[in-house]
RODOMAR-220345 format. One record per residue (C-alpha): y, z, x. Coordinates in steps of 0.2 Angstrom, whole numbers, plus 5000, padded with zeros to 4 digits. Example, Ala and Ser with C-alpha at 12.3 -4.5 7.8 and 13.67 -1.06 7.14 Angstrom:
2
pt py = 4978	pz = 5039	px = 5062
pt py = 4995	pz = 5036	px = 5068
// end
This chain:
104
pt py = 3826	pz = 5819	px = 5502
pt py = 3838	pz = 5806	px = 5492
pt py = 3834	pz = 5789	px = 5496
pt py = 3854	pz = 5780	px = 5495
pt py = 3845	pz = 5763	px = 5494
pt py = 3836	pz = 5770	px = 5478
pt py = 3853	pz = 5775	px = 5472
pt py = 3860	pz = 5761	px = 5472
pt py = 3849	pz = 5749	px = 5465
pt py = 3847	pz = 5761	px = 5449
pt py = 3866	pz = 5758	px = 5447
pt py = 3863	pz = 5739	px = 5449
pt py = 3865	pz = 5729	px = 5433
pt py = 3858	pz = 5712	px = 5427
pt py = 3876	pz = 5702	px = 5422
pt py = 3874	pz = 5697	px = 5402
pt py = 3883	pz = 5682	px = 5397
pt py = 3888	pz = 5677	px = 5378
pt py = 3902	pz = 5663	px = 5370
pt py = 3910	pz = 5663	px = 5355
pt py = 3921	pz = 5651	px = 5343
pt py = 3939	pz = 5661	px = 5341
pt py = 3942	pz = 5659	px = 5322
pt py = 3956	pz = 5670	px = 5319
pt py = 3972	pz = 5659	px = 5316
pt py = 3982	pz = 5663	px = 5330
pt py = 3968	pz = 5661	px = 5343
pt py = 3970	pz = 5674	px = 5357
pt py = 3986	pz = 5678	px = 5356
pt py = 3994	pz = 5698	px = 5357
pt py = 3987	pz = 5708	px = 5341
pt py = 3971	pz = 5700	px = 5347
pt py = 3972	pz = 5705	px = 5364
pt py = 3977	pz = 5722	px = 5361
pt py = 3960	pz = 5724	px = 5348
pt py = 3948	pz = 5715	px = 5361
pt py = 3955	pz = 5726	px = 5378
pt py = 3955	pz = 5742	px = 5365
pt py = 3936	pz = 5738	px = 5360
pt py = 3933	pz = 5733	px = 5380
pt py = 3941	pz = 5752	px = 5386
pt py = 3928	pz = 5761	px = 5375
pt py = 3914	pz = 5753	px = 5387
pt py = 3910	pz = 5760	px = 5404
pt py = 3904	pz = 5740	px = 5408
pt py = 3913	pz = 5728	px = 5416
pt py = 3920	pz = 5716	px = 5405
pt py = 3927	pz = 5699	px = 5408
pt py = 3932	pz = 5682	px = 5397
pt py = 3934	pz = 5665	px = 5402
pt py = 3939	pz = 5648	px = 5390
pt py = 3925	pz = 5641	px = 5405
pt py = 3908	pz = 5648	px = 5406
pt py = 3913	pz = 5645	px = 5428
pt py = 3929	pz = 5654	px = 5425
pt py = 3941	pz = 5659	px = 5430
pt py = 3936	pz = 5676	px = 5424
pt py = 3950	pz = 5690	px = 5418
pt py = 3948	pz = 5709	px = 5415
pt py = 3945	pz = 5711	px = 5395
pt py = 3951	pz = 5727	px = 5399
pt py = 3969	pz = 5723	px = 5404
pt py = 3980	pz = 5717	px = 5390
pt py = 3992	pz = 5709	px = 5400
pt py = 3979	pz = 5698	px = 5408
pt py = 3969	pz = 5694	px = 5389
pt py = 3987	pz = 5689	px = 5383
pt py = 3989	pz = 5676	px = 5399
pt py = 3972	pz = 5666	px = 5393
pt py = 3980	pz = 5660	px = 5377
pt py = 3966	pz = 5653	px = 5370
pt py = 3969	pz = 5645	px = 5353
pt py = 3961	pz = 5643	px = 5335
pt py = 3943	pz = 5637	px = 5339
pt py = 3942	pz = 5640	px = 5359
pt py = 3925	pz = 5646	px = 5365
pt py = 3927	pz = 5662	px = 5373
pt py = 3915	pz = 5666	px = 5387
pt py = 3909	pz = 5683	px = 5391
pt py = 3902	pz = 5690	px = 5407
pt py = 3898	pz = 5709	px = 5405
pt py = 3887	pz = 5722	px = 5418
pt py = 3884	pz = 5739	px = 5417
pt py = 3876	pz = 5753	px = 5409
pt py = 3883	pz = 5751	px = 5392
pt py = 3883	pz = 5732	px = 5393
pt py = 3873	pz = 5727	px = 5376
pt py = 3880	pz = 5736	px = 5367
pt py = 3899	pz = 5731	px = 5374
pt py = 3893	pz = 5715	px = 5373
pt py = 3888	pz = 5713	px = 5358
pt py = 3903	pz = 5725	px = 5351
pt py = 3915	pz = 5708	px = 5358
pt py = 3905	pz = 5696	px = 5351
pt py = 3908	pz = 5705	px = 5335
pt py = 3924	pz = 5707	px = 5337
pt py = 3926	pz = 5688	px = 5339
pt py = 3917	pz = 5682	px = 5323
pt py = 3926	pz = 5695	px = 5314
pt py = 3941	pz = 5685	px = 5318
pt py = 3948	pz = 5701	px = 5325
pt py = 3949	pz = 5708	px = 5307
pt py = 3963	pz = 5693	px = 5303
pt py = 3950	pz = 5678	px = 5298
// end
């Protein structure tokens, strides 16, 4: 017999949180936001940013929605990610960010 309760829990993930300092010139701004919501899609986790570490939390995976935060030159960007995957998208944003998005 499959136990649901079972189920679920096993699809329960522990929320990881990370910052990082935007170096890149132009902050977060749209050649940005498209790299960091192209890098986001190629993770099955959640993924959120935030200039708070309370929020208000966005979808890294909707351009659109990066492109509204408009954090500039030397904003800390907060990451909230959960899911199977979730190391490993985390750590491939905060990679992303000290790269300077490949501009820096």
């Amino acid at each position: 017999m499959h136990d649901a309760n079972a189920n679920r829990a096993a699809q329960t993930f522990v929320p990881l949180a990370a910052s990082a300092v935007l170096v890149n010139p132009v902050g977060l701004h749209a050649r940005p936001s498209v790299k960091l919501t192209q890098c986001a899609k190629g993770f099955v986790a959640k993924i959120e940013i935030a200039l708070a570490a309370d929020g208000p939390w966005t979808d890294a995976k909707s351009p659109v929605k990066v492109m509204r935060v408009k954090a500039p030159q030397g904003a800390t960007l907060h990451f909230r990610v959960a899911g199977p995957d979730g190391d490993a998208a985390l750590a491939a944003m905060l990679a992303l960010v000290h790269d300077g998005f490949g501009e820096a």
